[in-house]
Predicted model as a PDB file, atoms N, CA, C, CB and O in Angstrom, pLDDT in the B-factor column:
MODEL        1                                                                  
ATOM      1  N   UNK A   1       0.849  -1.176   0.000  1.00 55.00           N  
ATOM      2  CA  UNK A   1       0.000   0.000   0.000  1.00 55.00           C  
ATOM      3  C   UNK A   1       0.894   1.238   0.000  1.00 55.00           C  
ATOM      4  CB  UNK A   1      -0.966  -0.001   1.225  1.00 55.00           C  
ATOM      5  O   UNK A   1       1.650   1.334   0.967  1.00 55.00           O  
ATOM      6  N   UNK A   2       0.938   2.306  -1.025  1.00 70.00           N  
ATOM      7  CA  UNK A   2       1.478   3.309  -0.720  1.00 70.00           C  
ATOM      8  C   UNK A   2       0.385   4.306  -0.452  1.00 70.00           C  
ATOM      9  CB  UNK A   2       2.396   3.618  -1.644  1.00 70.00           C  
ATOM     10  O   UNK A   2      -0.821   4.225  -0.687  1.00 70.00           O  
ATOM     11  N   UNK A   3       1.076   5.238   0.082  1.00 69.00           N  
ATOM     12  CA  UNK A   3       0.299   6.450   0.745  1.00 69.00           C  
ATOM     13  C   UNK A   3       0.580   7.766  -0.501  1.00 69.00           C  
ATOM     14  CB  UNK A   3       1.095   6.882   2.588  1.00 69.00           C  
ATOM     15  O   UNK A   3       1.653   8.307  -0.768  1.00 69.00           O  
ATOM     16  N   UNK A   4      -0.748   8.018  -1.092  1.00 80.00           N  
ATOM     17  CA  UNK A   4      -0.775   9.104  -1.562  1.00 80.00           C  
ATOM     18  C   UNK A   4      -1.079  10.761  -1.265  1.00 80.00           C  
ATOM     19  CB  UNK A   4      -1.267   8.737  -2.155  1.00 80.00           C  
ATOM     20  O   UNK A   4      -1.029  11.722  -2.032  1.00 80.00           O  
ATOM     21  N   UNK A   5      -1.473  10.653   0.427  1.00 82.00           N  
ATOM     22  CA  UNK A   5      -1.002  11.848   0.700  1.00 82.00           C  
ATOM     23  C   UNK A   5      -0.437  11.907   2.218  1.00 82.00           C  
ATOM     24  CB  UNK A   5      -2.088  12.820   0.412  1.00 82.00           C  
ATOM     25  O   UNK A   5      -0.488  10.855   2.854  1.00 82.00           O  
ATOM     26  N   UNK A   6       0.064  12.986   2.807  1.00 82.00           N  
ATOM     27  CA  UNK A   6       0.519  13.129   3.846  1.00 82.00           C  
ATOM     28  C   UNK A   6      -0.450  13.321   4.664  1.00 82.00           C  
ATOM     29  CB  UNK A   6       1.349  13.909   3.863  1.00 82.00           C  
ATOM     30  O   UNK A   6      -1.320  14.120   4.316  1.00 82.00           O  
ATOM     31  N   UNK A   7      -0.530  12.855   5.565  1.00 81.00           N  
ATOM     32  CA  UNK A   7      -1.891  12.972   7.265  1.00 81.00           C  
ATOM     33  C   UNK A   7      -1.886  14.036   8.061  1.00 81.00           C  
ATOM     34  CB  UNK A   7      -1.667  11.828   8.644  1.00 81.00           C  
ATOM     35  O   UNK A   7      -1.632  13.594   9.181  1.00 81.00           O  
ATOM     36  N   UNK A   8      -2.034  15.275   8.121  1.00 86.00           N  
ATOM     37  CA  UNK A   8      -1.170  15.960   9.330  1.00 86.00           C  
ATOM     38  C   UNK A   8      -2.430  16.016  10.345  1.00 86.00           C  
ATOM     39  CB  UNK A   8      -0.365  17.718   8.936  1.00 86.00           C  
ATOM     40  O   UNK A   8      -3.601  15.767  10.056  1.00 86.00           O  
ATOM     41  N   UNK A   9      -1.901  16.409  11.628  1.00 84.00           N  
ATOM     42  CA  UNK A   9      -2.328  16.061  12.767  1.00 84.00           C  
ATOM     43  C   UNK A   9      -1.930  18.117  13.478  1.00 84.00           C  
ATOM     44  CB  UNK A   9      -1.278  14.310  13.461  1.00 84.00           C  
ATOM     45  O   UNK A   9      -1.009  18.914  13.301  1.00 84.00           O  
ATOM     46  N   UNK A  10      -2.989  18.129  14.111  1.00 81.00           N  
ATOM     47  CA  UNK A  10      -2.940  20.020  14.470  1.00 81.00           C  
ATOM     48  C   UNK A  10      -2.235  19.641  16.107  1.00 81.00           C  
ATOM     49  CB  UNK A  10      -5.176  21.200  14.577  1.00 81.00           C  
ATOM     50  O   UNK A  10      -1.833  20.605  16.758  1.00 81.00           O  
ATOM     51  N   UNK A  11      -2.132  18.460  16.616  1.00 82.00           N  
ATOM     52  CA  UNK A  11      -1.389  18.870  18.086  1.00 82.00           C  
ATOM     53  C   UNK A  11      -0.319  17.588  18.263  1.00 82.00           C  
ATOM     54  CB  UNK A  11      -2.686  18.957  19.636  1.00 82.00           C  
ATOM     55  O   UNK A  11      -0.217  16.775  17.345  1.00 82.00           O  
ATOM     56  N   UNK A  12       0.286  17.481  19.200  1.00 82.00           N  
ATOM     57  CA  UNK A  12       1.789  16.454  19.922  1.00 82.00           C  
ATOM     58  C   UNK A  12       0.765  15.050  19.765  1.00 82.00           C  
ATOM     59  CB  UNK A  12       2.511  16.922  22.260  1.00 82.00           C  
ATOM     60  O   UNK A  12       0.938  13.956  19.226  1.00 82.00           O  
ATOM     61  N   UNK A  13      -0.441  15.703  20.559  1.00 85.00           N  
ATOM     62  CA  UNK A  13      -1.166  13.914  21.463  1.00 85.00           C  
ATOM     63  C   UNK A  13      -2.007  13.361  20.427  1.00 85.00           C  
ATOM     64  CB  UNK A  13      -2.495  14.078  23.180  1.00 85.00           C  
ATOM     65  O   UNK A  13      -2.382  12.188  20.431  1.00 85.00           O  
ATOM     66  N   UNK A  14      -2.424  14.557  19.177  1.00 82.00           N  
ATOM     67  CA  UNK A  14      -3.336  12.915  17.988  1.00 82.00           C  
ATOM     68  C   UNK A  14      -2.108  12.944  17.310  1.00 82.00           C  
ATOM     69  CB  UNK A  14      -5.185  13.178  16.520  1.00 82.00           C  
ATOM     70  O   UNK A  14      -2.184  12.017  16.503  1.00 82.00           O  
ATOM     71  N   UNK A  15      -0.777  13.617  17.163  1.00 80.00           N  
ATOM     72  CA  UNK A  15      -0.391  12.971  16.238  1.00 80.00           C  
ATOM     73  C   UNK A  15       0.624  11.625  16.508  1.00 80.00           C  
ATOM     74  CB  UNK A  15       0.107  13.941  15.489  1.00 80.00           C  
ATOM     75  O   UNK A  15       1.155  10.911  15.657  1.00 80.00           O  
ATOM     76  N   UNK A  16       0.724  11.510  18.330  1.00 82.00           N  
ATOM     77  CA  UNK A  16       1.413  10.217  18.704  1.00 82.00           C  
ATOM     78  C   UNK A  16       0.036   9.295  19.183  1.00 82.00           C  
ATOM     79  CB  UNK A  16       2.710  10.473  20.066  1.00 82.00           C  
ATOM     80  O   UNK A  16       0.190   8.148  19.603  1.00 82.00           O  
ATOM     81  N   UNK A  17      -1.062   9.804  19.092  1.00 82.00           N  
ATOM     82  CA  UNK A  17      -1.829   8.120  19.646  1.00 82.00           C  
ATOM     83  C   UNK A  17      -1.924   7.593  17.716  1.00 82.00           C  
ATOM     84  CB  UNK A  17      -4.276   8.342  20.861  1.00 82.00           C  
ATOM     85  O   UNK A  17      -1.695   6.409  17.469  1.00 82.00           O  
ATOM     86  N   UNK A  18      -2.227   8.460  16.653  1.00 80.00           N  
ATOM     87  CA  UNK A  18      -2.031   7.994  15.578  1.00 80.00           C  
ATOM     88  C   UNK A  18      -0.818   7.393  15.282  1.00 80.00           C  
ATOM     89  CB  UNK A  18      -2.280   8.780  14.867  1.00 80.00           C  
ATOM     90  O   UNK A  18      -1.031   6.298  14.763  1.00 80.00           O  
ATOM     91  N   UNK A  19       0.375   7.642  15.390  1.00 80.00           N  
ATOM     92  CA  UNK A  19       1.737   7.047  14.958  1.00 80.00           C  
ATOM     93  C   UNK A  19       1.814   5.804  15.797  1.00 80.00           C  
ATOM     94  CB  UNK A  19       3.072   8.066  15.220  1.00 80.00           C  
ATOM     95  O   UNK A  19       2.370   4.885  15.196  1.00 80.00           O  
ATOM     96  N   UNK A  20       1.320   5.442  17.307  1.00 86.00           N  
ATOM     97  CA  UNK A  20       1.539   4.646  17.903  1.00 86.00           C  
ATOM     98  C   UNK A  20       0.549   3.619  17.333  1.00 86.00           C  
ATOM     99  CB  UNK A  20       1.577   5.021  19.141  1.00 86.00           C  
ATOM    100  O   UNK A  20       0.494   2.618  18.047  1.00 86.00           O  
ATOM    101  N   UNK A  21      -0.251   3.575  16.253  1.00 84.00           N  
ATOM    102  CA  UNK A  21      -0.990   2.477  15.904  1.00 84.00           C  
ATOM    103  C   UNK A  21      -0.027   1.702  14.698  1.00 84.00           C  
ATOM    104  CB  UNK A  21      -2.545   2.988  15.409  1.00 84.00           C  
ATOM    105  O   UNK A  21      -0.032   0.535  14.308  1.00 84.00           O  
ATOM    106  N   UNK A  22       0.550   2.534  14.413  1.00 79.00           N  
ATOM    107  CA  UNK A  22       1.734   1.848  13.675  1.00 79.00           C  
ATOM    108  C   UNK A  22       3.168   1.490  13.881  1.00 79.00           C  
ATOM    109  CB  UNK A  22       1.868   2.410  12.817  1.00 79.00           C  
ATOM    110  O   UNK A  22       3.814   1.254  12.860  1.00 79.00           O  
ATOM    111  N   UNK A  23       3.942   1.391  15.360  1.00 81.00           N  
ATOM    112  CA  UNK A  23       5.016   0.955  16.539  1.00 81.00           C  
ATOM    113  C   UNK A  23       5.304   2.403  17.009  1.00 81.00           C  
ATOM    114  CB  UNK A  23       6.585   0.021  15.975  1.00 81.00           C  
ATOM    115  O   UNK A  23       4.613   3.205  17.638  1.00 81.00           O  
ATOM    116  N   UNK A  24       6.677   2.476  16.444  1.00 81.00           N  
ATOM    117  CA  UNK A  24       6.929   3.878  17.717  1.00 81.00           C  
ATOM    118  C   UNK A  24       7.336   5.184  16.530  1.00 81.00           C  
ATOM    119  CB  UNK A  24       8.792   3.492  19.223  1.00 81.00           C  
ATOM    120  O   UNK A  24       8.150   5.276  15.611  1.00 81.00           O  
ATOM    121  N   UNK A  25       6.208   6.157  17.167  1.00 75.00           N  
ATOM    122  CA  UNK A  25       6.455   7.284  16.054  1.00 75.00           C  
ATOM    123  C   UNK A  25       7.645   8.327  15.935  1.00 75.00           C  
ATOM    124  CB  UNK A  25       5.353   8.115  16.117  1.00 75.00           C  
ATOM    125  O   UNK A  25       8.389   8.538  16.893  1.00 75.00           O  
ATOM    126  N   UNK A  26       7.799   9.010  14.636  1.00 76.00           N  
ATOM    127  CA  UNK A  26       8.300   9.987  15.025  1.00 76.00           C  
ATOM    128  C   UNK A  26       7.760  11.048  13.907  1.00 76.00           C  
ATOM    129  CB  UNK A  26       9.753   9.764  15.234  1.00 76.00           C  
ATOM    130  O   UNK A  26       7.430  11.002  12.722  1.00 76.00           O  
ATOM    131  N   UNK A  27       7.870  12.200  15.117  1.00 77.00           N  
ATOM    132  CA  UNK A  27       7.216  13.108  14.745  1.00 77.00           C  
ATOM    133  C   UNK A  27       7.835  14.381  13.714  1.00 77.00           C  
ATOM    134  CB  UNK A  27       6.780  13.462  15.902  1.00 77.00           C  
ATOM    135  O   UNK A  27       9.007  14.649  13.977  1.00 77.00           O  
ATOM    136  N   UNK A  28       7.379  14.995  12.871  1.00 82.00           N  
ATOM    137  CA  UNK A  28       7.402  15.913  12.362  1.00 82.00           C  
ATOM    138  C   UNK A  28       6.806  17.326  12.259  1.00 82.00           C  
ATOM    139  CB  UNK A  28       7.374  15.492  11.789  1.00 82.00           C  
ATOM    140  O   UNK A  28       5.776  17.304  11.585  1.00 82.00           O  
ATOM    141  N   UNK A  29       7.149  18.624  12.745  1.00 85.00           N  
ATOM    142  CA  UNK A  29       6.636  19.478  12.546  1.00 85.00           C  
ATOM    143  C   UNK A  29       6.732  20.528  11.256  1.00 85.00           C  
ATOM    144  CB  UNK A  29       6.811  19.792  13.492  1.00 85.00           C  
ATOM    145  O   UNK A  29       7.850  20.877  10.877  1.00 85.00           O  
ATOM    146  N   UNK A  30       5.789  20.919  10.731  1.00 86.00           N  
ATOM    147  CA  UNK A  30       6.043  21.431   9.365  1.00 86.00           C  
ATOM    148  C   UNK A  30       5.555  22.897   9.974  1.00 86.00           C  
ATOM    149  CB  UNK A  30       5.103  20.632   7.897  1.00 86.00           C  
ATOM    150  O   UNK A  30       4.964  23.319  10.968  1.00 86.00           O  
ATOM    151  N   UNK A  31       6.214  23.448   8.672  1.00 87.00           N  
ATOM    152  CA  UNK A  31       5.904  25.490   8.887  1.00 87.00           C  
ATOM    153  C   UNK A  31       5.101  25.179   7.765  1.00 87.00           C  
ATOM    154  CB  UNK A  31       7.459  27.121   8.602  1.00 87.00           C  
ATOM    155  O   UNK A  31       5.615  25.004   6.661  1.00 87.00           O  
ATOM    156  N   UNK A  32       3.548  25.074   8.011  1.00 86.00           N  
ATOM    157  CA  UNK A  32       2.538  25.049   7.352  1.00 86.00           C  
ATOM    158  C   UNK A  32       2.008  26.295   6.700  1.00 86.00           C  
ATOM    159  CB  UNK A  32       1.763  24.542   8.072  1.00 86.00           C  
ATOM    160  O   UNK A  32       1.551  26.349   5.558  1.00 86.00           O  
ATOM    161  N   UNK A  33       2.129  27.378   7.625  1.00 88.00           N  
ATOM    162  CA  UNK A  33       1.850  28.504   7.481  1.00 88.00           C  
ATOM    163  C   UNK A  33       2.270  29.403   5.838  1.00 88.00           C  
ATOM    164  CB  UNK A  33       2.468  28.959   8.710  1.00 88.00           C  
ATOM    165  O   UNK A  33       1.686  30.044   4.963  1.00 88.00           O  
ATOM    166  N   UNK A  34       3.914  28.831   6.240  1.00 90.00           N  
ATOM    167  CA  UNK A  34       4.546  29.314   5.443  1.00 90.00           C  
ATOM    168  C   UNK A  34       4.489  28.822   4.302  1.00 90.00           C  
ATOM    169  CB  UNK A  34       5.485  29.407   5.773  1.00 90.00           C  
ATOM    170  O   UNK A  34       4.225  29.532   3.332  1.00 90.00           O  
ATOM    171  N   UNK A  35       4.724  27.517   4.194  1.00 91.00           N  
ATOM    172  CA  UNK A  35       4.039  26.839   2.993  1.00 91.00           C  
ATOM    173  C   UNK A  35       2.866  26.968   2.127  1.00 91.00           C  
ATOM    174  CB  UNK A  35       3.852  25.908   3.294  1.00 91.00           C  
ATOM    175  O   UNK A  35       2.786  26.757   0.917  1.00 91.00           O  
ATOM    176  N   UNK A  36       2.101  27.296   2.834  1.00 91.00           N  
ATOM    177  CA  UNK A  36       0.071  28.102   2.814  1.00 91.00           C  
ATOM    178  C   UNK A  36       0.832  29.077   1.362  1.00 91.00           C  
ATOM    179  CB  UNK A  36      -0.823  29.757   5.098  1.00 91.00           C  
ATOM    180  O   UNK A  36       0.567  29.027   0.161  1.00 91.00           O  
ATOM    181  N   UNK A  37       1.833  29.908   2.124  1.00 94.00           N  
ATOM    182  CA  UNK A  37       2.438  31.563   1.187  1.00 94.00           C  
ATOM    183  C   UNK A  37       2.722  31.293   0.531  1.00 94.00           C  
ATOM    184  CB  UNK A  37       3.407  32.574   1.378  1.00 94.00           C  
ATOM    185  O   UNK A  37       2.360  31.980  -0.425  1.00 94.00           O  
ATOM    186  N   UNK A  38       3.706  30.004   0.126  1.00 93.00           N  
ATOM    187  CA  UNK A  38       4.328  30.048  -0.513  1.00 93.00           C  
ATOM    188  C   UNK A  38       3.616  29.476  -1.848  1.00 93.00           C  
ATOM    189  CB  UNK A  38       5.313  29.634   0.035  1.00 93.00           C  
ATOM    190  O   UNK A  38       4.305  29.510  -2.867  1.00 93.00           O  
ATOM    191  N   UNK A  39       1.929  28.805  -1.972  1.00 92.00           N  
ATOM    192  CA  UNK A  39       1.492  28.714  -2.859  1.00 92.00           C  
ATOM    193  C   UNK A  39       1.616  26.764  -2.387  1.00 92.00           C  
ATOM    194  CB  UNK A  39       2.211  29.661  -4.122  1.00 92.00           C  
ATOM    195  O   UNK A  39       1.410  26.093  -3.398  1.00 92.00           O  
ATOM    196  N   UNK A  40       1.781  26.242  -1.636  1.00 90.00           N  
ATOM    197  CA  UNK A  40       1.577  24.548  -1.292  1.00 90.00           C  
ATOM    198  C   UNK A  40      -0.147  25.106  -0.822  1.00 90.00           C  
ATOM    199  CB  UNK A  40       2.969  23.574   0.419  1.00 90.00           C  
ATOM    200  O   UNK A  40      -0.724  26.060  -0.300  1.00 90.00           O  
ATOM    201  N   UNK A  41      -0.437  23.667  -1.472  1.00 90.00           N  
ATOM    202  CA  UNK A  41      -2.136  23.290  -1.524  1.00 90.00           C  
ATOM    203  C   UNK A  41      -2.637  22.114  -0.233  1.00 90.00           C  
ATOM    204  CB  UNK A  41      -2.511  22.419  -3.306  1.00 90.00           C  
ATOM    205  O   UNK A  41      -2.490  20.931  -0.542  1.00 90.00           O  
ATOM    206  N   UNK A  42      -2.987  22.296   0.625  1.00 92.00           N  
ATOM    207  CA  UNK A  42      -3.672  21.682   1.323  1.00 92.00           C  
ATOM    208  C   UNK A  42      -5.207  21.283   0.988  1.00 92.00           C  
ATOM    209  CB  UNK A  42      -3.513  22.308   2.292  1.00 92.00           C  
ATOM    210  O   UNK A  42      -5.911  21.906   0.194  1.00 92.00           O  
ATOM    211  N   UNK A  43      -5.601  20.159   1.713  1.00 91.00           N  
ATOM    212  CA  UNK A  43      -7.179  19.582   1.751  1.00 91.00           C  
ATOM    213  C   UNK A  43      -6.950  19.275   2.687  1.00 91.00           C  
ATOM    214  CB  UNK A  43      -7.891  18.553   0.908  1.00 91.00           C  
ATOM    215  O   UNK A  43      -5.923  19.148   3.354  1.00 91.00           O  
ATOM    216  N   UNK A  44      -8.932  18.980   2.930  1.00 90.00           N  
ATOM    217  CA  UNK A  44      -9.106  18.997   4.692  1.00 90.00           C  
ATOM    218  C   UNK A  44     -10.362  17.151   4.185  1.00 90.00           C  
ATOM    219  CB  UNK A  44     -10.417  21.346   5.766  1.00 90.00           C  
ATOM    220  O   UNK A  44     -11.413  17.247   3.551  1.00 90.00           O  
ATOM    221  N   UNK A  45      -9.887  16.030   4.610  1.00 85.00           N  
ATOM    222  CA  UNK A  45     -10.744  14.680   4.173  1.00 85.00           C  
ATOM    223  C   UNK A  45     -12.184  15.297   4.661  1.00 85.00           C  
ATOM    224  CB  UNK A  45     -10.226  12.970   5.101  1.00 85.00           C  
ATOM    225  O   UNK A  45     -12.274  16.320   5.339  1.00 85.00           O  
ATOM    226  N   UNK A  46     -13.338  14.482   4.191  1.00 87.00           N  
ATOM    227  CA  UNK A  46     -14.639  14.391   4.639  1.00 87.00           C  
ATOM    228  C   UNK A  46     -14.792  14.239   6.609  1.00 87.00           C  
ATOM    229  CB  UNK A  46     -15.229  12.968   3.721  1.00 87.00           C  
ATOM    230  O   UNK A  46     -15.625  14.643   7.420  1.00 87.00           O  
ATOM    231  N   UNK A  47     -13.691  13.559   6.696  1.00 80.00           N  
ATOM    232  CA  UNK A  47     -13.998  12.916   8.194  1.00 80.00           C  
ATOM    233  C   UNK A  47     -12.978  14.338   9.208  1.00 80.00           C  
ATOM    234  CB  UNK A  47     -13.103  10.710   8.369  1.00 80.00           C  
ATOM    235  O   UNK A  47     -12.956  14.603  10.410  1.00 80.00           O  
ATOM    236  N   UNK A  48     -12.427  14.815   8.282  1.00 79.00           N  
ATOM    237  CA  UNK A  48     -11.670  16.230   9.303  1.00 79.00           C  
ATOM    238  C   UNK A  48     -10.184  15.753   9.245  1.00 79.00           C  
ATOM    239  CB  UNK A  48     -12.278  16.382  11.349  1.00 79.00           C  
ATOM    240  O   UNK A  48      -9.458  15.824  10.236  1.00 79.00           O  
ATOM    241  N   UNK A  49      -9.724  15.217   7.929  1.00 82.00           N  
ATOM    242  CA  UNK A  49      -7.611  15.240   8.216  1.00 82.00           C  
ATOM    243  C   UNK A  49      -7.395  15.942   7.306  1.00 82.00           C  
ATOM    244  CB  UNK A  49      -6.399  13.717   8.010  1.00 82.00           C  
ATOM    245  O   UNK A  49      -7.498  15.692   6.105  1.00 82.00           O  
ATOM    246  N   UNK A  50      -7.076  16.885   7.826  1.00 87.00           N  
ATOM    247  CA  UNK A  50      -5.838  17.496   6.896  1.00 87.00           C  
ATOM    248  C   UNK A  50      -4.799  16.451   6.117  1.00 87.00           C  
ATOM    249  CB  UNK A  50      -4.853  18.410   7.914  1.00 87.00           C  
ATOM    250  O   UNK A  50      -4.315  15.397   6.531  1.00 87.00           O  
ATOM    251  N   UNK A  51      -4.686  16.912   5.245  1.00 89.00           N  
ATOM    252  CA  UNK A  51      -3.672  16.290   3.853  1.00 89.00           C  
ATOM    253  C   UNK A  51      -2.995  16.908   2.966  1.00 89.00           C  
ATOM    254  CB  UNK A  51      -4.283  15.628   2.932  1.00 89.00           C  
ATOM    255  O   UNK A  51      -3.350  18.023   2.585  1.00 89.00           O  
ATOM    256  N   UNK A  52      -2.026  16.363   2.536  1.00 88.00           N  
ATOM    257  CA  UNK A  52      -1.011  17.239   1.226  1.00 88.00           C  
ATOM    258  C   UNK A  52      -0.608  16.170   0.752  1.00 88.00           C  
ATOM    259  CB  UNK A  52       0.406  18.341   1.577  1.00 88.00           C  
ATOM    260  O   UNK A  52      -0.291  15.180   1.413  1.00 88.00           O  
ATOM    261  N   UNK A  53      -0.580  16.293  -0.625  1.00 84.00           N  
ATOM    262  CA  UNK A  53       0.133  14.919  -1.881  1.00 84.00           C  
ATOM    263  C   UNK A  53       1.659  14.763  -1.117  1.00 84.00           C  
ATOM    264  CB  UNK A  53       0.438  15.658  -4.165  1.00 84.00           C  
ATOM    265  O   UNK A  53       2.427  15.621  -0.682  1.00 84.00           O  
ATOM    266  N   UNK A  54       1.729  13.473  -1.151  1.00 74.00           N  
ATOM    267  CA  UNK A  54       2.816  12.819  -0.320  1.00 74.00           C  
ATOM    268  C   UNK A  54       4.422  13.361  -0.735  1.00 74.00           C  
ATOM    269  CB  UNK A  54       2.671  11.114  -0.578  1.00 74.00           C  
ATOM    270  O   UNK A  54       5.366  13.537   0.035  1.00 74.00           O  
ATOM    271  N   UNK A  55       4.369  13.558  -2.232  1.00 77.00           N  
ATOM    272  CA  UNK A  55       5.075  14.247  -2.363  1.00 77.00           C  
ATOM    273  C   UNK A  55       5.408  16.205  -2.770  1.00 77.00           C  
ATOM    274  CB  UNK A  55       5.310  13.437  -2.888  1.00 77.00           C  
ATOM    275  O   UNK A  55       6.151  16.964  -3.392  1.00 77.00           O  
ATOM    276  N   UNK A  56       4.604  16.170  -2.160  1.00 74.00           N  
ATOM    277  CA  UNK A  56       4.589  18.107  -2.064  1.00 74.00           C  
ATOM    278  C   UNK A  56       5.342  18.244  -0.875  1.00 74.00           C  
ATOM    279  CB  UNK A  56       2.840  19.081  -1.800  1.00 74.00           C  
ATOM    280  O   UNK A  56       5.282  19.460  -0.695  1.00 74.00           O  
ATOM    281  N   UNK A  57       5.799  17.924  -0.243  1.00 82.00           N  
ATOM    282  CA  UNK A  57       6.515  18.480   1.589  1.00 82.00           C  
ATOM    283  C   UNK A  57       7.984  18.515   0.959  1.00 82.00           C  
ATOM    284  CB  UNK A  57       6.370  16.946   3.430  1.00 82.00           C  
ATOM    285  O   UNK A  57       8.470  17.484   0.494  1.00 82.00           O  
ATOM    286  N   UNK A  58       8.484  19.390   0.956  1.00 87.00           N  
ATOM    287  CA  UNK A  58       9.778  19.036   0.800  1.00 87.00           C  
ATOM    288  C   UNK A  58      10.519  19.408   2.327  1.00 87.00           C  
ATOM    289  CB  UNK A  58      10.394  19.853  -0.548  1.00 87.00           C  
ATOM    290  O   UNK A  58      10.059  20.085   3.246  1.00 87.00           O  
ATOM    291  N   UNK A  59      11.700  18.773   2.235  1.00 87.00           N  
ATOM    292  CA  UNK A  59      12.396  18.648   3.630  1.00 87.00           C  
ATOM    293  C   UNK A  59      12.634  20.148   4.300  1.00 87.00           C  
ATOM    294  CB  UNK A  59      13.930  17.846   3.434  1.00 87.00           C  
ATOM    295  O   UNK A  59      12.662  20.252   5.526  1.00 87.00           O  
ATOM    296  N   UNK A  60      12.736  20.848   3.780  1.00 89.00           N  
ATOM    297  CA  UNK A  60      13.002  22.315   4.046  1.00 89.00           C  
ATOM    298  C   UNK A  60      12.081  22.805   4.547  1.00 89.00           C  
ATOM    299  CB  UNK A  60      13.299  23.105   3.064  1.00 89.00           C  
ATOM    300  O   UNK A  60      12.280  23.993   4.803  1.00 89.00           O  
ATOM    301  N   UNK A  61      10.562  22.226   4.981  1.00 89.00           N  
ATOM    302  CA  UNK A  61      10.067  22.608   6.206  1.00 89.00           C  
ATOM    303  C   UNK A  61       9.470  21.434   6.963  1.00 89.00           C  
ATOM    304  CB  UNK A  61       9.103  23.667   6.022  1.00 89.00           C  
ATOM    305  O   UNK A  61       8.259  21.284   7.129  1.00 89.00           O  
ATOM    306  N   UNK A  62      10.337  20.682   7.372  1.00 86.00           N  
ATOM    307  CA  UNK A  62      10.475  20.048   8.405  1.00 86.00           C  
ATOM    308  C   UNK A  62      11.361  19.977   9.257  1.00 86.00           C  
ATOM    309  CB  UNK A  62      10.347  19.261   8.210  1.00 86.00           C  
ATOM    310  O   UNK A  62      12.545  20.203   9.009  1.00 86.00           O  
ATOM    311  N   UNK A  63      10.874  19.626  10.476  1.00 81.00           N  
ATOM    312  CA  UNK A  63      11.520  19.962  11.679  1.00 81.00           C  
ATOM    313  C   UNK A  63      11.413  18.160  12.644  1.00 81.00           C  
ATOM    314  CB  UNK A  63      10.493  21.566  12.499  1.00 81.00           C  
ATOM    315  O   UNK A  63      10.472  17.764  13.332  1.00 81.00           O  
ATOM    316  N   UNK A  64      12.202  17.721  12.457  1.00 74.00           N  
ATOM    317  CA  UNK A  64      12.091  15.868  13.639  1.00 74.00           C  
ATOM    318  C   UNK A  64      11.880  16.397  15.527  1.00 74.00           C  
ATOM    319  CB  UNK A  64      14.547  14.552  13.552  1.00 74.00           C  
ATOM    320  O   UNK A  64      12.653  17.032  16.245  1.00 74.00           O  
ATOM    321  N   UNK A  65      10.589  15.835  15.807  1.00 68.00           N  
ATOM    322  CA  UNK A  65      11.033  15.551  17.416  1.00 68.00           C  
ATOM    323  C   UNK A  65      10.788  14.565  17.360  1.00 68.00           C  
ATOM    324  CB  UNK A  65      10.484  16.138  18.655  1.00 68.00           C  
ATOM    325  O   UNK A  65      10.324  14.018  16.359  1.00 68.00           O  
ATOM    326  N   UNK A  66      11.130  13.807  18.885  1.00 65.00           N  
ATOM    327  CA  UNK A  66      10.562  12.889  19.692  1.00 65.00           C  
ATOM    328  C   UNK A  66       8.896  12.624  20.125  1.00 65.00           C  
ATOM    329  CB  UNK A  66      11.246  13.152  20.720  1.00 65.00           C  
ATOM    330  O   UNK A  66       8.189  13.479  20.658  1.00 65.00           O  
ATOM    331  N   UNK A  67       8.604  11.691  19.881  1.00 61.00           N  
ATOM    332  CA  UNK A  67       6.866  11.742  20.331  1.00 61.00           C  
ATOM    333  C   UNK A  67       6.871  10.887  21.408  1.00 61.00           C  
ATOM    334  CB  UNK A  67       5.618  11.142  19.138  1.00 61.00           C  
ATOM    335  O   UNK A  67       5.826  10.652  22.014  1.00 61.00           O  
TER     336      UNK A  67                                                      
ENDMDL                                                                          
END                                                                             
């Protein structure tokens, strides 16, 4: 199964009880905002997730923590 878009999650705690359904997560924070400016396209699913085509994120706004 590949994943055709990215999941994002708006806080720390859904986006580690989500990662923890799949072993041990790690987390990413993106400058969404900035991305918004810069002309990157977001959608919001029927059920309420935010999403972006899996490959639209480029590494340059991401940020790794610990979850």
């Amino acid at each position: 199964m590949s994943r055709q878009h990215v999941h994002l999650s708006h806080d720390i705690k859904t986006a580690t009880a989500v990662g923890r359904r799949h072993g041990n997560p790690i987390g990413f924070e993106m400058v969404a905002g900035q991305m918004f400016r810069k002309g990157y396209v977001f959608c919001i699913s029927e059920n309420g997730i935010w999403l972006m085509k899996a490959k639209a994120v480029p590494v340059k706004y991401l940020q790794t923590f610990p979850l």
